[in-house]
N, C-alpha and C positions, 0 to 999 in steps of 0.2 A: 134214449133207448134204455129198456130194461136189460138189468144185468141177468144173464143165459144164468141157469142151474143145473149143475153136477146130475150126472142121474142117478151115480149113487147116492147121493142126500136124496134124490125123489123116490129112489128103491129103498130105502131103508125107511122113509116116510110112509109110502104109501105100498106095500107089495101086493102088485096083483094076484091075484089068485084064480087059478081053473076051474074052469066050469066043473069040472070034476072033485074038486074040491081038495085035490092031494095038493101039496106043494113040491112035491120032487116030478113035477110032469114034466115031459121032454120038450111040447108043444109050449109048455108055459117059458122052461130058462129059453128054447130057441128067440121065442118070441122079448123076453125080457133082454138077450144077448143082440138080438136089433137094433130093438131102442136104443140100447143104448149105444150104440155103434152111429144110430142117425143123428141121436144127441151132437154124439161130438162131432160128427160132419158138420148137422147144423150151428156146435158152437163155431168150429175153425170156419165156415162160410161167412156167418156174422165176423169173426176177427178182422178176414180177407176185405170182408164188405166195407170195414172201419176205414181199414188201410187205405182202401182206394179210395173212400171218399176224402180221406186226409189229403192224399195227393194229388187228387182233383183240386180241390180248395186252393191246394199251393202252387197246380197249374194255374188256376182263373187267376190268382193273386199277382204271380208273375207276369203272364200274358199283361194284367192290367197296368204293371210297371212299365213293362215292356213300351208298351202301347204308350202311356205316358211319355217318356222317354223319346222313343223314335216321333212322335209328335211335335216336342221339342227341339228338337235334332231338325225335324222338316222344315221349320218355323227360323229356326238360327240358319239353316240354309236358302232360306228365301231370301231373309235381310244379306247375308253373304252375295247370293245372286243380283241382287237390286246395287248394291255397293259394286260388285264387279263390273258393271253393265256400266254405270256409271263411271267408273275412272274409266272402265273401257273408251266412252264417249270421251271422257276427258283427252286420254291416251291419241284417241283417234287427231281430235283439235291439235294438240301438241305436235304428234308428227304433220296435221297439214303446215304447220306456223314451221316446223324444223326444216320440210322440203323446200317451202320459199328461202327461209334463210340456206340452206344447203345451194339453191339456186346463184341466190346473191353470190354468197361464200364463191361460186364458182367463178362467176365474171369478175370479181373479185381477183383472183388466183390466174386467170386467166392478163387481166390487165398487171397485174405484180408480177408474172414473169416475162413481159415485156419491159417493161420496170426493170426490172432484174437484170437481161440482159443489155439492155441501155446501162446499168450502173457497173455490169462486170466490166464492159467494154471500157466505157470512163475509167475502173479501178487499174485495169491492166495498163491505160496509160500512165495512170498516176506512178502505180508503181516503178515502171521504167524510171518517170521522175524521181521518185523516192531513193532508185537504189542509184543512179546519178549521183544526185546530190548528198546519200551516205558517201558514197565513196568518195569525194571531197573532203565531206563532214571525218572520216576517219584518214585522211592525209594529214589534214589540219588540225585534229587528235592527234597525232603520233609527233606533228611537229610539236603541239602546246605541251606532250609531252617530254618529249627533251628539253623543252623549252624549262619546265617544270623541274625537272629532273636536276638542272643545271641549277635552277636556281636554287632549288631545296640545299643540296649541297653547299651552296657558298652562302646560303641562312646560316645553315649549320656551322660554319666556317666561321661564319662573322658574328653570330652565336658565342661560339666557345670565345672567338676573341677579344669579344665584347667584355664575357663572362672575366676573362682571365686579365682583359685592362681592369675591370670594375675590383677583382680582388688587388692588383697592384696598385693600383691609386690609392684603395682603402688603407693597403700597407704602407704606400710613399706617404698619404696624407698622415695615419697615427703616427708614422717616424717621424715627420716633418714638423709637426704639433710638438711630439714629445723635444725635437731639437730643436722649434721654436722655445719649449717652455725651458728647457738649459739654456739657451742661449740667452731666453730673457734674462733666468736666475745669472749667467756670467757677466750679463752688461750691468745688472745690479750691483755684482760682486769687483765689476769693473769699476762703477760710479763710486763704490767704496773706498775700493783704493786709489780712485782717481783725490777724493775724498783726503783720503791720508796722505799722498803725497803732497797736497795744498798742504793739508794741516804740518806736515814737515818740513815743508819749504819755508815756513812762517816761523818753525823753529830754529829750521837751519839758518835761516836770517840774524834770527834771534842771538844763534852760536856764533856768527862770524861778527856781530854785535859783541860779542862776549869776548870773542877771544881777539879782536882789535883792543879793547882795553885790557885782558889778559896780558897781549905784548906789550901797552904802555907800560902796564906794573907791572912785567917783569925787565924792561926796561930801567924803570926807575928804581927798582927795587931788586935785583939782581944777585945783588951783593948779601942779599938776607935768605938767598933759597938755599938750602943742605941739599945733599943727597937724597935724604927722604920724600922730600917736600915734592923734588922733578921727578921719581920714580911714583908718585902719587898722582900727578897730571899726569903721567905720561901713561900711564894702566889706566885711568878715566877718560885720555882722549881714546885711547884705543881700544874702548870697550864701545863708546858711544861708533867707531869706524867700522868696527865688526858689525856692530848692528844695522850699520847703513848697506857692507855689503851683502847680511841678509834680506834687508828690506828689498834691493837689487835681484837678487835670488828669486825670490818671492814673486817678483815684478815678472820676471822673465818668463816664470813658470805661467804666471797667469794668461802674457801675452800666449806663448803658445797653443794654451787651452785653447785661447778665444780665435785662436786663427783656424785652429784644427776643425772646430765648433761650426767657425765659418765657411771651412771647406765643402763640409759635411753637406749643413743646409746648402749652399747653394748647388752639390751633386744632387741633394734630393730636390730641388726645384727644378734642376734642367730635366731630370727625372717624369716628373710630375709633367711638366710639360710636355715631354713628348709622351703621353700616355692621354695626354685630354685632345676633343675634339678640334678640329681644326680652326670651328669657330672661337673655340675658348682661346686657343692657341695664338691667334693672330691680332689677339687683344693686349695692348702691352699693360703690364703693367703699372697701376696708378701711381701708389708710393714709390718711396725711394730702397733698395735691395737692402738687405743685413749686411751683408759684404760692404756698401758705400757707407751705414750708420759706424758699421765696427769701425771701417778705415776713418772715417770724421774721428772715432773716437778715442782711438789707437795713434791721430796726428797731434789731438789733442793733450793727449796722454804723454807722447816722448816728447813735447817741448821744455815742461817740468823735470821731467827723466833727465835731460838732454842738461839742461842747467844745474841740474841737481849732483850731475856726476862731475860737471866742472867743479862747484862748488864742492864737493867731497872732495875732489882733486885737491884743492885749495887746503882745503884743511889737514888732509893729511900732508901735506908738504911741510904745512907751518908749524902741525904740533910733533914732527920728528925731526924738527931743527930743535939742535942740540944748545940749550941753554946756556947765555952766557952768565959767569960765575964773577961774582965782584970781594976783595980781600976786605977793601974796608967799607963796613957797613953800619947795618941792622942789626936788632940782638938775633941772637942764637935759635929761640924755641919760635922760631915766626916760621909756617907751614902756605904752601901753593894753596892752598883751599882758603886760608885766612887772608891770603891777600886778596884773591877774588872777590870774598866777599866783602874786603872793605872798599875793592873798588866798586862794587855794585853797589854798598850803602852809600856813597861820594855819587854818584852818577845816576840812579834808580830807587825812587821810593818802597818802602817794604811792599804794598802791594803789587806791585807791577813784577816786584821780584816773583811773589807768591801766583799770580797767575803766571806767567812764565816757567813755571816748575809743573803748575798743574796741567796746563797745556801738553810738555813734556810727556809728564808721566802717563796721558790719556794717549795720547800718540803712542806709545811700546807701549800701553794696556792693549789697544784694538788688533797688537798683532800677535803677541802672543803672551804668557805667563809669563815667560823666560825674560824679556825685554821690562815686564813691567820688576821682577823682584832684582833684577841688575839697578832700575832707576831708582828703586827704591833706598836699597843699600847706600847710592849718592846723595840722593835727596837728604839719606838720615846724617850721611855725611857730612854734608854743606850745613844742615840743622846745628850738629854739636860744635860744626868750628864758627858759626856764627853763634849763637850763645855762649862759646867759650869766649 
């Protein structure tokens, strides 16, 4: 479309003029105030005209969307409808297949409460049975629990007593052990001095040896002892008397131990016994008791004791008889110790003398210090008057 023109750009271009030839004519401006009055009519018509063919254009445009659209819209509805129709028939099949089964399902349901009632009936018997025989079942409960009850109790009873024998045995056994192991160490200390009294007895032999010829020569020799000489014998028989009645001492002491020891064990044996099972209990014992080894060894023991005290008797009877004194004699410087040992050189070779001493002196070594530096003092004694 051509672009519309101002009519003042065509008035100023072109100005008509009248017929008349003035330019201020009435007819002329009325008629030029027209035009240009239709001008712009006819421009705003054409504007108007644009407008509406514009929106024409964007009616057809739309409709033709439209159209599109609801076209598709129809077409998606149809495949929609064809889909429906279709499970519809499905739908249809499925409830005919669900009323059969609903049928069955019925006869079904129908034969199960027949069922039903046949098994309630059966249940209601059972039942009765059932609570029958609880109530038995909870007599017989109530008895297994007292039953129970009683017994738990004298578990527990027999339990702790069990408990409290196993610690007293563990205790009678360690005392028993530990008075087994003294007792051993006393029969040892026993065998010892069982020991030394032998080895005494062979000395005391020895001395009553000694002092049978002691009496010959001083028998024969009488007349040669001083005052010094007998108060010399007579402090060395009475040192070796002393020491016998400690050896006695000693003895006595020991026997007591071993009896006390004795005591002992055999309270914790009867002990022990009555705390073991009645099996163990009625089992006697195989070996021989402590009590019969100690008394064997204790009978064994006082027979040597027993002869050993006569023999002590003996001697002291002989060396506190009072020496007889003779006027005419010996010379003057002759000593009790010098005659001994010339009777033991007359009657006993030097060796025999010298085991003899050492015997001795092992014998009061084994019992105490005391007893060995008394023998020794003699020994060194008997030494210088046999050399002199």
């Amino acid at each position: 479309m051509d672009e519309p023109v101002s009519p003042r750009t065509s008035t100023t271009r072109s100005i008509p003029q009248c017929c008349c030839g003035s330019t201020d004519c009435a007819h002329l401006s009325r008629n030029s105030e027209l035009l240009r009055s239709l001008e712009r009519d006819v421009q705003t018509a054409a504007q108007l005209g644009q407008a509406l063919l514009q929106r024409h254009e964007a009616y057809i445009a739309d409709s033709e969307a439209e159209r599109r659209r609801m076209a598709a819209k129809i077409e998606t509805l149809e495949h929609e409808k064809a889909d429906l129709e279709a499970r519809n028939a499905r739908t249809v099949q499925e409830n005919r297949a669900l009323l059969d089964q609903l049928e069955a399902l019925n006869n079904a349901a129908s034969e199960t409460d027949s069922h039903c009632h046949e098994l309630t009936a059966a249940l209601m018997e059972t039942q009765e049975d059932l609570e029958r025989q609880l109530a038995e079942l909870e007599k017989e409960q109530m008895e297994l629990q007292n039953k129970l009850t009683t017994t738990t109790s004298e578990e527990k009873s027999a339990v702790k007593r069990w408990r409290k024998a196993e610690q007293t045995i563990a205790a009678l056994t360690e005392q028993m052990e530990r008075i087994e192991k003294e007792a051993k160490e006393e029969r040892e200390r026993h065998v010892e001095v069982v020991s030394r009294m032998e080895r005494r007895r062979a000395v005391e032999r020895e001395l009553e040896t000694a002092a049978g010829r002691l009496k010959g020569a001083a028998a024969a020799k009488a007349g040669q002892h001083d005052k010094t000489g007998t108060n010399v014998v007579s402090h060395f028989v009475k040192d070796i008397l002393q020491d016998n009645a400690n050896l006695q001492l000693g003895i006595v002491e020991l026997r007591e131990m071993l009896m006390n020891s004795n005591d002992e064990v055999e309270r914790l044996r009867e002990q022990l016994l009555l705390h073991q099972p009645l099996s163990e209990a009625s089992e006697e014992p195989s070996g021989p008791s402590l009590q019969k080894e100690l008394g064997m060894e204790m009978d064994a023991a006082q027979e040597p004791q027993k002869a050993q005290e006569l023999r002590q008797l003996h001697i002291h009877n002989h060396y506190h008889a009072a020496p007889a004194t003779s006027k005419g004699g010996s010379e003057k410087g002759t000593s009790p110790a010098q005659i001994i040992e010339e009777e033991e050189k007359c009657r006993y070779p030097k060796p025999l003398r010298t085991s003899f001493c050492t015997a001795h002196a092992a014998f009061f070594h084994l019992k105490s210090p005391t007893y060995d530096s008394l023998f020794r003092s003699h020994y060194s004694f008997a030494n210088r008057s046999y050399h002199s």
